[in-house]
N, C-alpha and C positions, 0 to 999 in steps of 0.2 A: 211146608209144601208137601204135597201129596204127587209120586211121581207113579207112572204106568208103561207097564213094556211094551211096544212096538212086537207083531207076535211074527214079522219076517226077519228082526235081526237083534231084538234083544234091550234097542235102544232104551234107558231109562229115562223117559220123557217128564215133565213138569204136566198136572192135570189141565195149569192155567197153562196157555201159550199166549205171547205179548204180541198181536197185530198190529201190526205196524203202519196202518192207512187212518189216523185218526188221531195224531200226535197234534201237542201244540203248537199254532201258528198264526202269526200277525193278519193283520186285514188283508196283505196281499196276497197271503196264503203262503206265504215261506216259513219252513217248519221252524218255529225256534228252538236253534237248535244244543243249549245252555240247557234248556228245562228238558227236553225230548231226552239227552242226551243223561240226564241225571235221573229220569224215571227208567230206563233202561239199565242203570247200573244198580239201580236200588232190587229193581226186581230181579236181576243178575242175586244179587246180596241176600235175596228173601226166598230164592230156592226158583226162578225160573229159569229156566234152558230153555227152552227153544223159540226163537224167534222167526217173524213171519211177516216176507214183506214182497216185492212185486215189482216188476220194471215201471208200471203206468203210477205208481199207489204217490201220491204226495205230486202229482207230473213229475213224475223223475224224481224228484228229490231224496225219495224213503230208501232205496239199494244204498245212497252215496253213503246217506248217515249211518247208516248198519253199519257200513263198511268201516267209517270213523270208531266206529264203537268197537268192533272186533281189533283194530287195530290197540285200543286202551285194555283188552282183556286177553285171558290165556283162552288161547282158541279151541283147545278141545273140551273147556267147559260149557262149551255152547254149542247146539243148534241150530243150524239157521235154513229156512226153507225161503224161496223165488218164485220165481215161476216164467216158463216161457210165456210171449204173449201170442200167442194163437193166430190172430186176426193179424199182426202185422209179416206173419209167413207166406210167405211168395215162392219162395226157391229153397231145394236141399240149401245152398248154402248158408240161405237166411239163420238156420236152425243153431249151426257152428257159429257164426258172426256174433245172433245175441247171447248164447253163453258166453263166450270170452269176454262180451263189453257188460256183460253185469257181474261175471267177477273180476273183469278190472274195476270195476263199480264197489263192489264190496270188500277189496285189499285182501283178496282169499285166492289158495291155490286149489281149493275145493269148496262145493256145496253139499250140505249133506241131506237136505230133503228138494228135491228140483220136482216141480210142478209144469204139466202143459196147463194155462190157465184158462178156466172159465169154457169145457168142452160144453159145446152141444152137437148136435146130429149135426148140422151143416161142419163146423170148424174141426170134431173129430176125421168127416171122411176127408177134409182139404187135408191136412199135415197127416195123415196115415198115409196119404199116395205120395207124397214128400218122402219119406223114409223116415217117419220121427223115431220109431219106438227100434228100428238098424242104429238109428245116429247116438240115439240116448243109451243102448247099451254097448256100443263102444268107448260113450264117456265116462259111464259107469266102469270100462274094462281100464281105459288111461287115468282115472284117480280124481276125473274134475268134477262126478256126482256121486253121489254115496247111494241113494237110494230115488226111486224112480216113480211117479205117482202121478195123479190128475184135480183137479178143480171141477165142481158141475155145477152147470145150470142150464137142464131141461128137464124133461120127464122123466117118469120111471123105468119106462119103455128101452129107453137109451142110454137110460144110466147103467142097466143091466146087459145092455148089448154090449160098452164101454168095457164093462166089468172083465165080460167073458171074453173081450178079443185080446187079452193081452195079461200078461204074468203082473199084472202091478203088486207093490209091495204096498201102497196106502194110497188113501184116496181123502179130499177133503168136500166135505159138503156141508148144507146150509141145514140146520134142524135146529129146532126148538117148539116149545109145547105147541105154536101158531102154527107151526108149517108140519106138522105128523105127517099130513098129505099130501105137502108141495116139493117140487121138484124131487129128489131121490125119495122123501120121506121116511117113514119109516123101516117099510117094508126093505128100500134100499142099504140102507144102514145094516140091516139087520143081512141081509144077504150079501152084500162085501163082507163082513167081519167072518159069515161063514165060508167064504172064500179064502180067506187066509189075510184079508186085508188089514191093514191097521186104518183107525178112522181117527181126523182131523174135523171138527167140527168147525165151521164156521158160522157168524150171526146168532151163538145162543140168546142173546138179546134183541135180537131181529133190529139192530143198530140203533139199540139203544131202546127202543119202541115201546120192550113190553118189561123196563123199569121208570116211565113216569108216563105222567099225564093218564094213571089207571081209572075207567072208567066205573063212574058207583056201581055199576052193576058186577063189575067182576070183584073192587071191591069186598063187596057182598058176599060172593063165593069165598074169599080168600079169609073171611073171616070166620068162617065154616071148620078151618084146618086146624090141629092139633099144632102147628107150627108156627108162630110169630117171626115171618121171617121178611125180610125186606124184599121189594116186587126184583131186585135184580138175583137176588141169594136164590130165590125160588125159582126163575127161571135158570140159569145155571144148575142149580142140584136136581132139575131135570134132567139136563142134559148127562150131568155126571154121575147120575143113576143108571146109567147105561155101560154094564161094566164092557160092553164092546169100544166103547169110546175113550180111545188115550188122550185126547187133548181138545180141551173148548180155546177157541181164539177168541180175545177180547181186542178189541181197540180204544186204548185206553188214551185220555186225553188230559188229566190231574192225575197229580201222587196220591189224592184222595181216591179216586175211582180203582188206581193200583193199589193202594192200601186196602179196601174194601172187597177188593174182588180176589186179590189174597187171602187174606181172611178169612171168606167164603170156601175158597179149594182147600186152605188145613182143614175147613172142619166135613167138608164135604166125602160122602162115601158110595161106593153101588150098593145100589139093590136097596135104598135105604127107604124110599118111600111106599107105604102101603097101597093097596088095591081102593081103598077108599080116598085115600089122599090122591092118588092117579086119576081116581074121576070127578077131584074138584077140577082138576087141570083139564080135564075134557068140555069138563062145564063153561070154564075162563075160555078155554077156544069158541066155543058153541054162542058165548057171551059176544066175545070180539066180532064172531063172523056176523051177530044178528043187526050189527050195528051198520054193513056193509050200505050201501047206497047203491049198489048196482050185483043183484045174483049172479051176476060171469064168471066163473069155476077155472078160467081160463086154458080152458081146454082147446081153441085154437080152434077151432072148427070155421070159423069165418071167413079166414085166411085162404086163400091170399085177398087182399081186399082190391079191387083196380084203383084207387086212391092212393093206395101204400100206405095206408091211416095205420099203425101198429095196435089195431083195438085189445088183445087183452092187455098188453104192456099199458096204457094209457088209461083204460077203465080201473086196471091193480093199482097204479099210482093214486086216479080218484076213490078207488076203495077206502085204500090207507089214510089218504085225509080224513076220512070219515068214522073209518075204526078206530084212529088212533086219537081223532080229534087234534090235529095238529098241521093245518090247512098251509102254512106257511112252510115251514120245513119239506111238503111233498110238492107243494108248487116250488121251491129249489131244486129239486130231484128232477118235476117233471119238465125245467125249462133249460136243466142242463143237460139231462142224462138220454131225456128223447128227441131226436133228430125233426128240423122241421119237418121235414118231408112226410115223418109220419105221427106227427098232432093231430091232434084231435081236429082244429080247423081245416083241415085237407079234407073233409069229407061233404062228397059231394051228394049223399045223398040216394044214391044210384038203386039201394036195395038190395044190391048183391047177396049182402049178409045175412037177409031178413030171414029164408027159406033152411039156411045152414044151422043157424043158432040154436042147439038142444034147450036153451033154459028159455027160448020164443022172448028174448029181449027183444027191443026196440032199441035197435043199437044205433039208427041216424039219430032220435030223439035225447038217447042218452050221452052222445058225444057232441048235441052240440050244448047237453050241461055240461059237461068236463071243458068245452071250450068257453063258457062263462063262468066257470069255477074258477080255472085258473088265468083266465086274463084281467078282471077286477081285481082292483087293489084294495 
């Protein structure tokens, strides 16, 4: 294992970090927790530190079993990063309440990476007028967080507003070869790390996406490459070609998938891929994106819509069916993850959108495909 320092405190981090929202689990979705519990010790065994998991992640269940785990290992050989949940803060007191109940969750008298999770511009300015980042560095002052950081998902706009209101010491975001552009992207990345940030990657595989079901056309490109490497090795030694990034999180779900993605971080290095090999990976993006089914950039310009239809969230989900060819898998995403109220079938039609829209979609036409996409079986 291949470890990186954290550049506010020195930490010596594991390159892989073990996400913890994708463990294995019976039909009713209870983690099993025999096997979850043995891939976690193996990767403990094979050079991982730092573990990453979440009050929502598993519905509850991913904190207890960490907790289980730390309780079977020597505790200062591990890292383990949380996260507050954002959206369910109401009150200053709220902030206090769920830290104490996720480390009595996790059988710890401290956390050593504590996350506010999942900011955007709305949930940022709610808990900033709460007193989050007074509360967090008095727990930081009393012993019960080590180090103090965020989750994102919005623009770049916000990511960098985020950046600059507050002393964070690391920050975790969503990147891989597919998203250069999306949400912090790259430029984000790149301007935390010159802040002093330490960066936590999340989704280098965009959840898995972009190691199967590759499409012959990218394929084709990747065939181009000096490198025989497998579609998950090669999205990873993206990401960890980036000597600003100390840790990709995987969610790992087999001892095969940990065995393999192991394997990948020994041999993985920065700076390792050339200017030519960079632009097959620009081609695989340019590949993925040509496959799109609807031009929406998602740039939110529609919004707000008087239906409450959630149009780019909805059209990106019917995107991804289309890019990734995996129709079924994003019809579970989009019938769990978006709210009726803002489906695709709530739209009435009205036009709103028509005059806002930069790329002149036809976006009643196109949502009520998304709403025959995904309600046929």
């Amino acid at each position: 294992m291949k470890y990186r320092e954290m550049p506010a405190n020195r930490d010596r981090l594991s390159i892989l970090g073990f996400g913890l929202m994708r463990l294995p689990v019976t039909k009713s979705q209870k983690i099993r927790e025999k096997q979850a519990l043995e891939m976690m010790q193996a990767a403990l065994e094979l050079g991982v530190n730092y573990f990453d998991t979440a009050w929502g992640y598993h519905s509850g269940q991913s904190e207890p079993l960490l907790g289980k785990f730390l309780r079977a290992v020597e505790r200062k050989k591990v890292y383990i990063a949380t996260k507050l949940p954002t959206w369910l803060i109401k009150t200053p007191q709220d902030i206090g309440d769920y830290l104490n109940r996720q480390m009595d969750r996790l059988q710890t008298d401290y956390i050593d990476y504590y996350l506010l999770h999942a900011l955007n511009r709305k949930s940022w300015q709610a808990v900033r007028k709460l007193g989050v980042t007074e509360f967090l560095e008095q727990a930081k002052a009393d012993g019960r967080i080590r180090h103090i950081g965020f989750s994102f998902h919005d623009k770049y706009p916000v990511f960098r507003q985020i950046v600059d209101a507050y002393d964070w010491e690391f920050c975790q975001i969503q990147h891989n070869f597919f998203d250069t552009h999306n949400q912090a992207g790259r430029r984000g990345l790149l301007y935390a790390a010159a802040k002093g940030l330490g960066i936590i990657v999340m989704e280098p595989l965009l959840g898995g996406k972009l190691a199967v079901n590759i499409p012959s056309e990218v394929e084709g490109i990747w065939a181009k490459s000096e490198y025989a490497w497998s579609p998950a090795a090669r999205a990873l030694r993206f990401v960890w070609n980036y000597p600003q990034v100390q840790v990709a999180l995987s969610g790992m779900t087999t001892l095969e998938q940990l065995h393999e993605n192991i394997a990948i971080a020994s041999a993985a290095r920065a700076d390792i891929l050339s200017k030519a090999e960079l632009k097959l990976y620009n081609k695989a993006r340019r590949a993925y994106l040509d496959k799109m089914a609807v031009r929406c950039t998602g740039c939110g310009y529609c919004l707000p819509c008087p239906a409450k239809v959630g149009i780019p969230w909805v059209l990106g989900i019917y995107n991804d069916a289309h890019i990734f060819g995996d129709r079924k898998r994003h019809k579970l995403e989009y019938d769990f993850f978006v709210p009726d109220e803002n489906k695709a079938d709530k739209c009435t039609r009205c036009g709103a959108c028509l005059p806002k829209c930069p790329q002149q979609i036809n976006i009643p036409v196109e949502l009520e495909k998304v709403k025959a996409y995904f309600s046929s079986e």
